[in-house]
N, C-alpha and C positions, 0 to 999 in steps of 0.2 A: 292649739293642741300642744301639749309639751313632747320633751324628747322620747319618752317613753310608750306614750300613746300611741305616739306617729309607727316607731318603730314593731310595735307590736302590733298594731293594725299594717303595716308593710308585711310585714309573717306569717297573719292571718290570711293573706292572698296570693303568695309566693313563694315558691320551691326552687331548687334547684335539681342540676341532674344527680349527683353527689345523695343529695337527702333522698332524691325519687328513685332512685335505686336502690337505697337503704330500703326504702318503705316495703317497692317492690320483692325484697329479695327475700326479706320479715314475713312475708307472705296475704301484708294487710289490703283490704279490700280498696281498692282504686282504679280507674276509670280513665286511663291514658287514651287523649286525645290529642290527634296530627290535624292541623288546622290549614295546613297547606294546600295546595294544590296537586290537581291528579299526578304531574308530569313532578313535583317534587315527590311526594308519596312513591312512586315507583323507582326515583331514584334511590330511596333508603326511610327506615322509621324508625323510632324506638320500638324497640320488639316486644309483640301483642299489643300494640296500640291500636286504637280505632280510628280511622279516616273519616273525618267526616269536617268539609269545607266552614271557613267561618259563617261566611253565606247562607248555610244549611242547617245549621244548628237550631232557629225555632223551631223550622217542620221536623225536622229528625229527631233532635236529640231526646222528644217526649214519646215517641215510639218506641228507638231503640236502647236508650239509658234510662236504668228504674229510678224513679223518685227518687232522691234522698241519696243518691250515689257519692261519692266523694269522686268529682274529676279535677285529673290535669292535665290543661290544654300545653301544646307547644306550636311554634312557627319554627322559621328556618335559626332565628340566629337573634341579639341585642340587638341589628341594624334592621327587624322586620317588628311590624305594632299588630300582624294578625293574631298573635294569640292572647295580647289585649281586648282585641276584637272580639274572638272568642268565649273569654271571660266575658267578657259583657255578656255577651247573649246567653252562655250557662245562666250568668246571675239572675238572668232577669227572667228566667223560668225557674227559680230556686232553689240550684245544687249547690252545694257547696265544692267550689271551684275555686284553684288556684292557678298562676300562671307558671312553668319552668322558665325561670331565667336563664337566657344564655342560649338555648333553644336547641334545635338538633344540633346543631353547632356544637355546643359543648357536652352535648351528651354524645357525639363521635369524639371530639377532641380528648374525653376522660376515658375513650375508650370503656363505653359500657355495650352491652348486645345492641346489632344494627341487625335488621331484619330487610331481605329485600327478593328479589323472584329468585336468589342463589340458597335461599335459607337464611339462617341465622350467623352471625359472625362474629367480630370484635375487632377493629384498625388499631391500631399501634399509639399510644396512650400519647398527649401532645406533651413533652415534661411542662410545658409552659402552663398549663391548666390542669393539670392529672399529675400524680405519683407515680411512673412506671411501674409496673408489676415485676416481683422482681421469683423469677422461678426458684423454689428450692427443691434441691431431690433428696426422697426420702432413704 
C-alpha cells in the first residue's frame, strides 16, 4: 500500500474529538457511541451519546441504530482498544463507523460538552491538548 493509500484509508475510519465536534455542532447526522462501561458511562460522556457496551453492539445496535447511520464509537482514552472493538462490531453489521482517537479523554481534555447525572457542562480546556477559550466581552 503506498503513503497515500494508507493514509486515507487511516481517515476513512478515524476521527477526532476536535473534528467530531465540528461535525456535531455543523449539525450533521451522526450517531455518538460510548463503548465503555456502565460505571464509566455514569462517570461522564460526550454529550447525547449513546451507551451501549462493546459487548452489546450485535444484539443492540440493529434494533436501536437505523441502517445506514454514520457512527462514532469512543472508549476511555489512547491506552483503551474498546472502541476498536467496537468498530468492529459496527462494521460487521454495515454502518459506516469510525473510531474517535484520543477517547473521552481528549474529548474532556479539549474541553468539549461532558454530560453526566449534573447535566451538561465543559472542565477547563487542558492547554496541552486544546486552545483555551479565550472570553471576549462585547
Amino acid at each position: 500500500m503506498d503513503r497515500t493509500a494508507y493514509f486515507e484509508a487511516k481517515l476513512a475510519h478515524e476521527t477526532d474529538a476536535s473534528d467530531l465536534y465540528a461535525t456535531l455542532k455543523a449539525g450533521e447526522q451522526v450517531t455518538v457511541v460510548d463503548v465503555r462501561s456502565d460505571e464509566a458511562w455514569v462517570q461522564g460522556r460526550v454529550s447525547g451519546a449513546v451507551h451501549m457496551h462493546y459487548r452489546e453492539i450485535a444484539e443492540r445496535a440493529p434494533k436501536e441504530i437505523p441502517a445506514g447511520s454514520e457512527v462514532v464509537v469512543y472508549c476511555w482514552s489512547p491506552g483503551c482498544n474498546a472502541g476498536a472493538k467496537g468498530a468492529l462490531e459496527f462494521a460487521k453489521l454495515g454502518y459506516a463507523v469510525r473510531e474517535m482517537i484520543g477517547g473521552f479523554e481528549y474529548w474532556v481534555r479539549e474541553g468539549y460538552p461532558v454530560e453526566d447525572r449534573d447535566g451538561v457542562h465543559r472542565r477547563p480546556v487542558d492547554p496541552l491538548t486544546g486552545v483555551p477559550r479565550v472570553r471576549t466581552q462585547a
